[in-house]
C-alpha positions in Angstrom: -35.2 -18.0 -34.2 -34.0 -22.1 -33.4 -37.1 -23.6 -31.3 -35.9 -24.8 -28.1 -37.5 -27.1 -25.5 -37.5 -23.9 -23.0 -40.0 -22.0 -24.7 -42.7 -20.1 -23.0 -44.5 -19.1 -26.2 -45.3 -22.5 -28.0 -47.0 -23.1 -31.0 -50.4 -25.2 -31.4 -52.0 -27.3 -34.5 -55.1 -28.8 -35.2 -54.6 -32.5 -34.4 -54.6 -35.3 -37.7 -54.1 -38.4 -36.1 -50.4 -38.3 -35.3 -48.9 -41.3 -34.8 -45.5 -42.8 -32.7 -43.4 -44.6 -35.3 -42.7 -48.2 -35.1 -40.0 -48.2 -32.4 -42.4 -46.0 -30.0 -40.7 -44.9 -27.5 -38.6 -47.6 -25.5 -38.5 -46.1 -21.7 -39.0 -43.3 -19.7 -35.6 -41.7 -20.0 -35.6 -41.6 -24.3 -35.2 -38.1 -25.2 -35.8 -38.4 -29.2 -38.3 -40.3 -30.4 -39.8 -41.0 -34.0 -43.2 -39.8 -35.7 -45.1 -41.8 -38.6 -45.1 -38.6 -39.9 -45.0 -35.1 -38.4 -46.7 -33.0 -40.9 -48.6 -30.0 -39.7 -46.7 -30.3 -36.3 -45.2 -26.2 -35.6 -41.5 -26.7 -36.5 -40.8 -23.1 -34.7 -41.0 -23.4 -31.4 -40.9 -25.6 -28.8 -44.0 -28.0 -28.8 -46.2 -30.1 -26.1 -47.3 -33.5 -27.9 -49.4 -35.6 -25.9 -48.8 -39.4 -26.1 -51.3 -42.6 -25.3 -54.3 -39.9 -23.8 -56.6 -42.3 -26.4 -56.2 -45.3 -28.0 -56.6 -46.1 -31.8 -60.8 -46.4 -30.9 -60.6 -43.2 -28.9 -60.8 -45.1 -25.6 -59.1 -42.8 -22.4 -56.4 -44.4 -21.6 -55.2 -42.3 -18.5 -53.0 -44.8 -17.3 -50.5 -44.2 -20.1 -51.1 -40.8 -20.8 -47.7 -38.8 -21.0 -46.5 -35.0 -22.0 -43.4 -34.7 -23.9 -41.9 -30.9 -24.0 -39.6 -31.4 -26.9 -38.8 -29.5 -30.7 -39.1 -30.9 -34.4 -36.4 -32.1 -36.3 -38.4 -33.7 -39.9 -40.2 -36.8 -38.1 -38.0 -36.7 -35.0 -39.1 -34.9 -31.7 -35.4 -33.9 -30.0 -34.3 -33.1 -27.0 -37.5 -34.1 -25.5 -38.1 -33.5 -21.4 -40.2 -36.2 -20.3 -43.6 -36.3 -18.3 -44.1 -32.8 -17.9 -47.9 -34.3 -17.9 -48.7 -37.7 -16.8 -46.0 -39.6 -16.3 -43.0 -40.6 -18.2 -42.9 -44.5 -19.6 -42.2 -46.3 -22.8 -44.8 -46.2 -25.1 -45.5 -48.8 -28.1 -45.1 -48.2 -32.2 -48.5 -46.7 -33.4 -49.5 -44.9 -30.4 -51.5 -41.9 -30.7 -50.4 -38.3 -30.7 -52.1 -35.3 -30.1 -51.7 -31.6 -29.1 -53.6 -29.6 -26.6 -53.9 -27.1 -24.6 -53.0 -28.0 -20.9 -52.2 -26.3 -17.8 -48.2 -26.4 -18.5 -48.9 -24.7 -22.5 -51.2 -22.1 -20.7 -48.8 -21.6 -17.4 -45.7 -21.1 -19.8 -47.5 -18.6 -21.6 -48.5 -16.5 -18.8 -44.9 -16.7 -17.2 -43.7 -15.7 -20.5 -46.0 -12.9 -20.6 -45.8 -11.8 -17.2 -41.3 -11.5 -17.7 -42.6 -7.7 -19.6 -46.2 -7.9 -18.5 -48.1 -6.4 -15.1 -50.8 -9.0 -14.0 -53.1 -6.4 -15.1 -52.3 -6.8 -19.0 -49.6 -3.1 -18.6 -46.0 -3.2 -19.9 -43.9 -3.7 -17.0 -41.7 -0.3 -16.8 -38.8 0.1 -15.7 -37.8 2.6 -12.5 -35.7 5.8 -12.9 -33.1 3.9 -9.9 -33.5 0.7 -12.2 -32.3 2.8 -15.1 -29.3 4.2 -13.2 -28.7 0.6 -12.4 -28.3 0.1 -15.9 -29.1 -4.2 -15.4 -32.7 -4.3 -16.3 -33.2 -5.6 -19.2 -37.1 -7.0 -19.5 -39.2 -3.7 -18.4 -39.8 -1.1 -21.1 -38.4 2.2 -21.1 -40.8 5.3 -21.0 -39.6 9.3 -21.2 -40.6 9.2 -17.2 -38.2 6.4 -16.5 -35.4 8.4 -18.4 -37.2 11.6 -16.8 -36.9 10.2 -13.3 -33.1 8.3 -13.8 -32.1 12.1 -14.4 -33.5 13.5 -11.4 -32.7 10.8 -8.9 -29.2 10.6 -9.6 -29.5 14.6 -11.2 -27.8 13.6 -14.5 -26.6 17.2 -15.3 -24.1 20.3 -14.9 -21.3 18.9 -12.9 -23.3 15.5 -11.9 -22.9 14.5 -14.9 -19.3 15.1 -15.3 -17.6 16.4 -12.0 -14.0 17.3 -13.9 -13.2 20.4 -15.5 -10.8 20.0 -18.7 -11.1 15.8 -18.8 -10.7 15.9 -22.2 -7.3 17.6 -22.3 -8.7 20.9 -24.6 -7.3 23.5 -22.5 -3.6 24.6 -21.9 -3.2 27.9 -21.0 0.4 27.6 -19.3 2.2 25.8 -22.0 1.6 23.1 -24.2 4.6 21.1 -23.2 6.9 20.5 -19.5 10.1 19.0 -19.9 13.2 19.9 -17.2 12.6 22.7 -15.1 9.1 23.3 -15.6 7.9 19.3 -14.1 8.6 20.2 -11.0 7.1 17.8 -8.5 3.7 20.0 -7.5 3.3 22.3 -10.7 0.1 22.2 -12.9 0.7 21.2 -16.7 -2.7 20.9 -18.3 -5.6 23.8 -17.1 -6.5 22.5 -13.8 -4.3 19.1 -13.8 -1.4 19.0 -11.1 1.6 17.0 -11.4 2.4 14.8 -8.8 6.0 13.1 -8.8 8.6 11.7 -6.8 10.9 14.1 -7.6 11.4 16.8 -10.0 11.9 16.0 -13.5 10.2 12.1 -13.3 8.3 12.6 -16.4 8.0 14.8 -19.3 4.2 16.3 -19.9 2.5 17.7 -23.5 -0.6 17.9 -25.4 -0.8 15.3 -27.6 -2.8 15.9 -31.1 -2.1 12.7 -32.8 -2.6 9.6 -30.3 -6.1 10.5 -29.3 -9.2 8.5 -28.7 -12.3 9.0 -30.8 -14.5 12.0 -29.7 -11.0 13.8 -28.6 -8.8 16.5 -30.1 -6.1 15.7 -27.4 -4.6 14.2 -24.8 -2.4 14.1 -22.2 1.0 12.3 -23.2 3.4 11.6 -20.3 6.9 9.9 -21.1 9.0 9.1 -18.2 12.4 10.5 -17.4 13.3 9.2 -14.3 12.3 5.3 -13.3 10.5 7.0 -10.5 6.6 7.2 -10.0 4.0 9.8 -11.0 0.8 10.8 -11.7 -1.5 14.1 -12.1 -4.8 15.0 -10.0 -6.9 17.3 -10.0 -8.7 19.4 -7.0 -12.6 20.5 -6.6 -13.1 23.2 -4.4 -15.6 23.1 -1.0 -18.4 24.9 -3.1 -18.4 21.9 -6.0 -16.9 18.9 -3.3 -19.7 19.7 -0.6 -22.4 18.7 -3.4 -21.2 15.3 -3.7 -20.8 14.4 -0.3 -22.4 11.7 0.6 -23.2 10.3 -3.1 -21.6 7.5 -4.5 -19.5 8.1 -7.9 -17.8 6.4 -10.7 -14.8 7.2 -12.2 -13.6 6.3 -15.7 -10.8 7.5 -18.2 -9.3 6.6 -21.3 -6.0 5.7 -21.3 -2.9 3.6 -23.8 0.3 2.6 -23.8 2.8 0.4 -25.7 5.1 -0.1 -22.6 3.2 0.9 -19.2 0.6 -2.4 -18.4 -1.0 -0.9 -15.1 -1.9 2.5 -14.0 -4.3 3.0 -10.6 -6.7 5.5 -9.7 -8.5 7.3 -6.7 -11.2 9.8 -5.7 -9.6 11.4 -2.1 -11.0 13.6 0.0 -9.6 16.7 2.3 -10.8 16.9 6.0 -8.3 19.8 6.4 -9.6 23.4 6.4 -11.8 24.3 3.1 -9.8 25.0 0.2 -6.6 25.4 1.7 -5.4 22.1 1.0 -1.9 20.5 0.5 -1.7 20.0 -3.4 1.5 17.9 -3.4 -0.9 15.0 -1.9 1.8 12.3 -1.7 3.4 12.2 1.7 5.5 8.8 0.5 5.7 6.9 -2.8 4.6 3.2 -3.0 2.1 1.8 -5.3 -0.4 2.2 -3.2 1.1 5.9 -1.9 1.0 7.2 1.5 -0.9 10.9 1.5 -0.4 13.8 2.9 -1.9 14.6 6.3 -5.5 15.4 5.7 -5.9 13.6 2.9 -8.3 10.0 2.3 -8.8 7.3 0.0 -12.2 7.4 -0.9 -11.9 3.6 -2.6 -9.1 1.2 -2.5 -6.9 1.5 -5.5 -5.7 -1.2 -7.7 -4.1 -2.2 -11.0 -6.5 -1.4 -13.8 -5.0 -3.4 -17.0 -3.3 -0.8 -20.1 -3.4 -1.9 -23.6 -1.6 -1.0 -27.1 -5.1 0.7 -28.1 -7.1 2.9 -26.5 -9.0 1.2 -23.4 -11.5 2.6 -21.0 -11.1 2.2 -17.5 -13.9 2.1 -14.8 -13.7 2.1 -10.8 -17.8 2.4 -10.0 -19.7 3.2 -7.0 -17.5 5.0 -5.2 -19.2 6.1 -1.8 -18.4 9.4 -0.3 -18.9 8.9 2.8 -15.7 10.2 5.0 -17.1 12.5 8.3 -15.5 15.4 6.6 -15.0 16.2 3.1 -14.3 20.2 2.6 -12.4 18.8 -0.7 -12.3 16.2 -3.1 -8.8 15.1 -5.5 -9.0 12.9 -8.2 -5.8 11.3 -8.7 -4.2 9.1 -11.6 -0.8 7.9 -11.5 1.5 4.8 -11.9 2.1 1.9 -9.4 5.3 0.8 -10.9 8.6 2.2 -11.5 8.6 2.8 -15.6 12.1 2.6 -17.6 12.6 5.7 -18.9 11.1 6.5 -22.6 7.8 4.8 -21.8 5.1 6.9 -22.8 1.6 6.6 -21.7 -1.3 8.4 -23.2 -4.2 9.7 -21.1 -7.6 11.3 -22.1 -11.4 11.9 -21.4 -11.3 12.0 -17.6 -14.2 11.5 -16.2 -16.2 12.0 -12.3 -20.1 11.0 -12.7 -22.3 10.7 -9.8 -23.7 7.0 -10.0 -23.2 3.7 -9.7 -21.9 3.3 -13.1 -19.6 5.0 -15.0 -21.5 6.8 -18.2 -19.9 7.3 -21.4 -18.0 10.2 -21.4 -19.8 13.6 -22.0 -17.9 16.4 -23.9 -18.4 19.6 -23.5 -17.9 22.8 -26.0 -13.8 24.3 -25.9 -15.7 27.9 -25.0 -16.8 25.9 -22.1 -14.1 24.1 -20.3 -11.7 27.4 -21.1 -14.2 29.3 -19.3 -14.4 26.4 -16.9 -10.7 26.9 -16.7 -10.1 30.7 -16.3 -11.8 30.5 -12.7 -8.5 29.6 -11.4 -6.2 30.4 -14.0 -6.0 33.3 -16.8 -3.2 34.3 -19.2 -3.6 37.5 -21.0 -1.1 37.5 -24.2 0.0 41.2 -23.9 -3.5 42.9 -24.7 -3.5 44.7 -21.9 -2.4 48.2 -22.9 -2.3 51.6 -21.4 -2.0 54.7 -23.8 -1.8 58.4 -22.9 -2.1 61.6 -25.2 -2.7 64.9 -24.6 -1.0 66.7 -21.5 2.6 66.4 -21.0 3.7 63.5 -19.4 6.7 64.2 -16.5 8.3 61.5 -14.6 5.8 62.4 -11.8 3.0 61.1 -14.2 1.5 57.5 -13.1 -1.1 56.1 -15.7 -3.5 53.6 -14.3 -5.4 51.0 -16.6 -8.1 48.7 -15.3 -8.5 45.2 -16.5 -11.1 43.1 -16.3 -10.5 39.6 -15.7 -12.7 36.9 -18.6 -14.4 34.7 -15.5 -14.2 36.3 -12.1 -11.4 34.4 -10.3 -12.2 31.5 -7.3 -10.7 34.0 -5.2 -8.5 37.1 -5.9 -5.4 35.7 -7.3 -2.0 35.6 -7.2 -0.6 37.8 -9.9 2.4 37.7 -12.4 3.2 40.7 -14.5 5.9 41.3 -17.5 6.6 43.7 -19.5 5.9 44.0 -23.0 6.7 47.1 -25.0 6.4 50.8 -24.0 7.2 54.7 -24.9 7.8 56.8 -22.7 7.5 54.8 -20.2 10.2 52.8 -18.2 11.0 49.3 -19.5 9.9 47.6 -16.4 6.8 45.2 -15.5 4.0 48.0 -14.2 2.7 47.3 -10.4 -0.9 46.0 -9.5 -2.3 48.5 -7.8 -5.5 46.8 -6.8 -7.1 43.6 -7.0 -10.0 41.6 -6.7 -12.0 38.4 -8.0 -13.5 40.3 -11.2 -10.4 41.9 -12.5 -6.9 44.6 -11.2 -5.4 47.9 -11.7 -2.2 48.2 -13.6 -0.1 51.5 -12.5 3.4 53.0 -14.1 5.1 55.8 -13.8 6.4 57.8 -16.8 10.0 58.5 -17.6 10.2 61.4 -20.3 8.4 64.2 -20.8 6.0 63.9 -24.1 2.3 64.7 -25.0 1.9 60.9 -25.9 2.9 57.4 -24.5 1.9 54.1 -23.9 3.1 50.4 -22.0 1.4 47.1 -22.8 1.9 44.1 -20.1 1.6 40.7 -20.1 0.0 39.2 -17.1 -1.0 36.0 -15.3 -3.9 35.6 -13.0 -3.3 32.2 -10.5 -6.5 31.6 -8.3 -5.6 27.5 -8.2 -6.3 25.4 -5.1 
């Protein structure tokens, strides 16, 4: 480590008649002086060297005693800061040089303790708020001070990452929305609503290539119509009410070769719980105007897109609106983008905080069970078969499915038909419903001892 004139921790010697060189030190405002000779001086730190305490006989001589706070170069004492002892005056060739241990060696040494140091002799060590600060950096860091940072700022479950599907894992719906299916107001990626001015402004797919490390996808969106857009995404009261009142930070990843500015912002819903108005965008601006009901939770502005993958941060964000019976977290574009820009988004992220932590994964299982509370699409699986009596066109067969998650609220539901005998080739009807799972009823059309239908089926429990 270079030895540097602001020291605390300064090296002592025993003294062997050091000596000024012949020039001694002309006047009180030379910083570099010479040395007869500087051997056994410390060369790696800073050093005190007390000038003229004695004379050559050992005679006090307190009249022309000076401290010099300086560092070695050879012979040479540099960058020397003058009377930090006595006081600072020129000094002749010969005079004598010494190092001891005075008030400013001991006083630096304490202060230099005392930066990581109690008075009492203990590690200073650092607070569980001083950790969620994250700008301490001279107190030591115990497993309470982690400990404790978890609990105040309760670093877990949906505190520690607020967004379901960030990451971009799940698509249940599709895996790409071109014309006629990016519709202003439609969800794309599970849980991720398009907003747009207009239907058809941009074209939206999972992206498998263009990803950030610690992703297998993304969200790539590449503009049809020179129009604005952007996606959000909704919390529901039961998750929104938990983070009222906190203060968040929001941060996404986020690239593109064309597009130099997107903006972001946490908003929250005064209206009635969970019946909210999901195309939030009253009128289109840069800044937008929202929908009835709806609130800027922070002031959005341009945050700066790159050619590579660039995280981007808006921290401490206060929730602190009267009413907030929902929260949106929306992204989307201030400008007007010619058409076959693309822009590349990925690892979403809502953290309760001040500062916006890295962003935390979670397992595929888990955001696709994450997801399926407000959206489930069964493939065709869901198969009624019959055997045995005769069946008659008075015959209704009845199959109960059971939904993966149990819904946010009994959904809306969307049956097709798949392939049947026996049986007409029509969707069957939903006899009953609830949050857990439905009944599926059909009516025969021949008369046989066997038959079957198998539907396909879409639960929609979105806000």
């Amino acid at each position: 480590m270079t030895a540097l004139n602001t020291d605390k921790f300064k090296k002592v010697a025993p003294n062997t008649g050091w000596q000024l060189g012949a020039s001694g030190i002309s006047d009180a405002a030379v910083n570099n002086f010479a040395l007869v000779s500087a051997s056994g001086i410390p060369t790696g730190t800073g050093v005190i060297l007390t000038v003229d305490r004695v004379d050559a006989s050992g005679a006090k001589t307190a009249d022309k005693m000076e401290r010099v706070l300086g560092v070695m170069d050879g012979d040479t004492v540099k960058n020397c800061i003058r009377g930090v002892g006595g006081t600072a005056q020129a000094h002749s060739g010969g005079a004598v040089v010494e190092i001891l241990i005075d008030n400013k060696l001991w006083n630096d040494l304490m202060d230099g303790i005392l930066v990581e140091h109690e008075q009492l002799g203990t590690h200073k060590k650092a607070t569980g708020v001083e950790v969620n600060a994250g700008t301490e950096e001279g107190k030591l860091l115990t497993p309470k001070s982690i400990f404790d940072s978890y609990l105040s700022n309760q670093y877990f479950g949906m505190a520690r990452q607020a967004l379901i599907n960030g990451n971009f894992d799940v698509w249940q719906r599709a895996t790409s929305f071109v014309a006629g299916a990016n519709n202003n107001d439609v969800y794309t990626a599970d849980r991720w609503n398009l907003i747009s001015d207009g239907n058809d402004a941009v074209d939206i797919s999972q992206e498998t290539t263009e990803v950030p490390e610690g992703s297998s996808s993304s969200m790539k969106l590449d503009v049809e119509t020179s129009k604005r857009f952007g996606i959000v995404q909704f919390l529901e009261f039961k998750d929104a009410k938990k983070l009222k009142g906190k203060t968040v930070s929001l941060s996404f990843k986020v690239k593109s070769a064309n597009i130099s500015a997107i903006r972001a912002a946490v908003l929250s819903w005064a209206g009635t719980a969970d019946t909210l108005t999901s195309d939030i965008v009253s009128a289109w601006a840069d800044n937008p105007t929202w929908a009835a009901n709806w609130t800027e939770e922070n002031v959005p502005a341009d945050l700066a897109v790159t050619s590579e993958w660039t995280t981007v941060k808006i921290e401490g964000i206060v929730l602190d609106s009267a009413t907030i019976n929902n929260l949106a977290i929306a992204l989307w574009l201030p400008n007007q983008e010619t058409i076959g820009d693309i822009i590349y988004i990925s690892q979403i992220q809502l953290n309760v905080g001040s500062i916006a932590l890295p962003f935390q994964p979670k397992s595929y299982e888990e955001e696709l069970r994450a997801c399926q509370r407000y959206y489930e699409y069964d493939y065709g699986n869901s198969a009624s078969a019959w055997s045995g009596a005769t069946l008659s066109g008075a015959t209704f067969i009845s199959s109960r499915v059971g939904f993966m998650v149990a819904k946010r609220i009994s959904p809306t539901m969307t049956i097709a038909n798949g392939t049947q005998i026996n049986f007409p080739a029509a969707a069957s009807t939903v006899n009953a419903k609830s949050v857990n799972g439905f009944t599926l009823q059909r009516a025969a059309n021949a008369t046989a001892g066997l038959g079957y239908f198998i539907d396909t089926w879409k639960a929609d429990a979105e806000l």
